[in-house]
N, C-alpha and C positions, 0 to 999 in steps of 0.2 A: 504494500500500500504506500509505503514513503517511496518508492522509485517512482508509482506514479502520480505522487503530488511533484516531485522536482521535473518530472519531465512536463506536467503541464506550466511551473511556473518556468521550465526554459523556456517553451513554444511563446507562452504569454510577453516574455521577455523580449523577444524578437519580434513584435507587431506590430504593423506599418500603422499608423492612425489615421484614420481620416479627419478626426480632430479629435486633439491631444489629451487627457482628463484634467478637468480645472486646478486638481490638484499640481498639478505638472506646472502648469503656469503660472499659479499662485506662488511656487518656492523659488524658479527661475526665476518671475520678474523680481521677485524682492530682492534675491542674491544678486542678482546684477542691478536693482534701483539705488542698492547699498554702495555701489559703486562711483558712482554718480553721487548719492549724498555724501559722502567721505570724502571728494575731491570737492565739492561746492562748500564744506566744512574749511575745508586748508582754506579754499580761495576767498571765503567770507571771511575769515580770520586774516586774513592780510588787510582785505579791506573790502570796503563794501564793493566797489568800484570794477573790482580783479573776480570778485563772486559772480556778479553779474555779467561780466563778458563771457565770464568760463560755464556759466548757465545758457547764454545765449550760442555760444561753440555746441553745449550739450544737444542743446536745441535742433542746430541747422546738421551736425550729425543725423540726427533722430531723422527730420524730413530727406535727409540725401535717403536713408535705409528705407526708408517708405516709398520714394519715388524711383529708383534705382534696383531695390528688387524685390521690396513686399508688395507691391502691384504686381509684378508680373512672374510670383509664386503661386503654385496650384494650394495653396494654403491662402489667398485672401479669399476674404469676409471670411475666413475659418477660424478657429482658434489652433494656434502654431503655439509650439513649444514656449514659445516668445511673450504669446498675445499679444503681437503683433498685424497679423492677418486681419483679425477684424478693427481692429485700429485704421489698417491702414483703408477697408473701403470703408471708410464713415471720411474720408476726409479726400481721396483718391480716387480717380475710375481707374476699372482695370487698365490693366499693360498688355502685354503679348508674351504669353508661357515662352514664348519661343525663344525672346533675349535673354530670359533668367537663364536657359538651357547653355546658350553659345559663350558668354561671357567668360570671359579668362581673369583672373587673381595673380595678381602678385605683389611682394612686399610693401609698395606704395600706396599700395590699396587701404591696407592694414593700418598705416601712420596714422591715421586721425584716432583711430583708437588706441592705439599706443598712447597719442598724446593725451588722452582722457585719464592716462595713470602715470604718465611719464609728469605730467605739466605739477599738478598737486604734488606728488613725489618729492620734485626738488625744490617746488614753494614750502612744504609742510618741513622738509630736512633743515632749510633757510631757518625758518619760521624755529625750529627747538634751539638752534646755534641762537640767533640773533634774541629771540625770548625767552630763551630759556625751555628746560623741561615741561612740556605738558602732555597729560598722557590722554587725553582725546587727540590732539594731533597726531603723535605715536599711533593710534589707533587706526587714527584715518589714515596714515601713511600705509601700515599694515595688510589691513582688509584686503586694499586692491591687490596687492602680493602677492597674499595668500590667493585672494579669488584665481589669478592669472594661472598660478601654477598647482593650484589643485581644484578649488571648485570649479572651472572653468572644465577639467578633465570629469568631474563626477556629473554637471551640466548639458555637456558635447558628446561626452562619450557613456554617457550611461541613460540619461531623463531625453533627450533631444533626437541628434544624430541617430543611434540604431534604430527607433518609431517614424522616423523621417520618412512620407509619401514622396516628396521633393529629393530628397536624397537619393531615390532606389529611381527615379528619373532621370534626374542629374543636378549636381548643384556643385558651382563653382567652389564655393567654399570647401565643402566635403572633400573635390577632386585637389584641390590645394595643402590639403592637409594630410590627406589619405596617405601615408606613407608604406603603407603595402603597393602603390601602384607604380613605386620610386625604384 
């Protein structure tokens, strides 16, 4: 009887979604919303001024990924790992599956988010030198860190990517990353 609960939770394991369970989305968005308040934490702590730019950077990020390739994923008006999908048709008309399919990735693609934990990183490092110890800024430095190199693998490579409908189609990002195909 236990060989066949484990093989139905392999099988379960490996299921394309047609859309994702709320729960999926609920822990994604935060883990990565957290990301974004940590870095707007450093930048509002410098100043008001440097908060607000790096809110309005988070910002026009946000609409590049919506206009660029959650319109034209088989995951809008759906709920995507992201919750994104239905984000983006409340505010977007569809695209063309076809461009998400063709589209190639590479390193420069990736810098603006880089700089979403690179920019606070060395403001927030600035910021403990120049002010001294504080352990919310240590914190907010942290978080993205950690998220980069391990939540970001329990995110991609366990709750997202293997349920991916888009992915078992085609998805730049996936074929970028994939290092079995290297």
């Amino acid at each position: 009887m236990k060989k066949t609960s484990k093989k139905k939770n392999k099988k379960k394991s490996n299921q394309i979604y047609e859309q994702y369970p709320a729960s999926t989305v609920f822990i994604v968005s935060i883990l990565q919303l957290l990301v974004f308040v940590a870095g707007l934490y450093i930048m509002f702590t410098l100043h008001w001024i440097t908060g607000i730019l790096f809110l309005i950077f988070l910002i026009i990020l946000e609409i590049q990924l919506y206009r660029e390739g959650c319109v034209n994923c088989c995951y809008y008006g759906k709920r995507c790992a992201f919750g994104k999908g239905i984000i983006a048709s409340k505010f977007f008309k569809r695209g063309d599956p076809k461009i998400f399919r063709v589209r190639n990735l590479s390193w420069k693609d990736f810098i603006p988010q880089i700089l979403v934990v690179a920019i606070p990183l060395v403001v927030g490092i600035a910021l403990l030198i120049s002010r001294g110890f504080n352990v919310l800024i240590l914190i907010a430095i942290v978080y993205p860190i950690l998220s980069w190199f391990f939540l970001n693998n329990i995110i991609y490579g366990k709750l997202a990517c293997p349920h991916c409908k888009q992915g078992s189609i085609c998805c730049p990002a996936l074929n970028f990353f994939d290092k079995s195909k290297k």
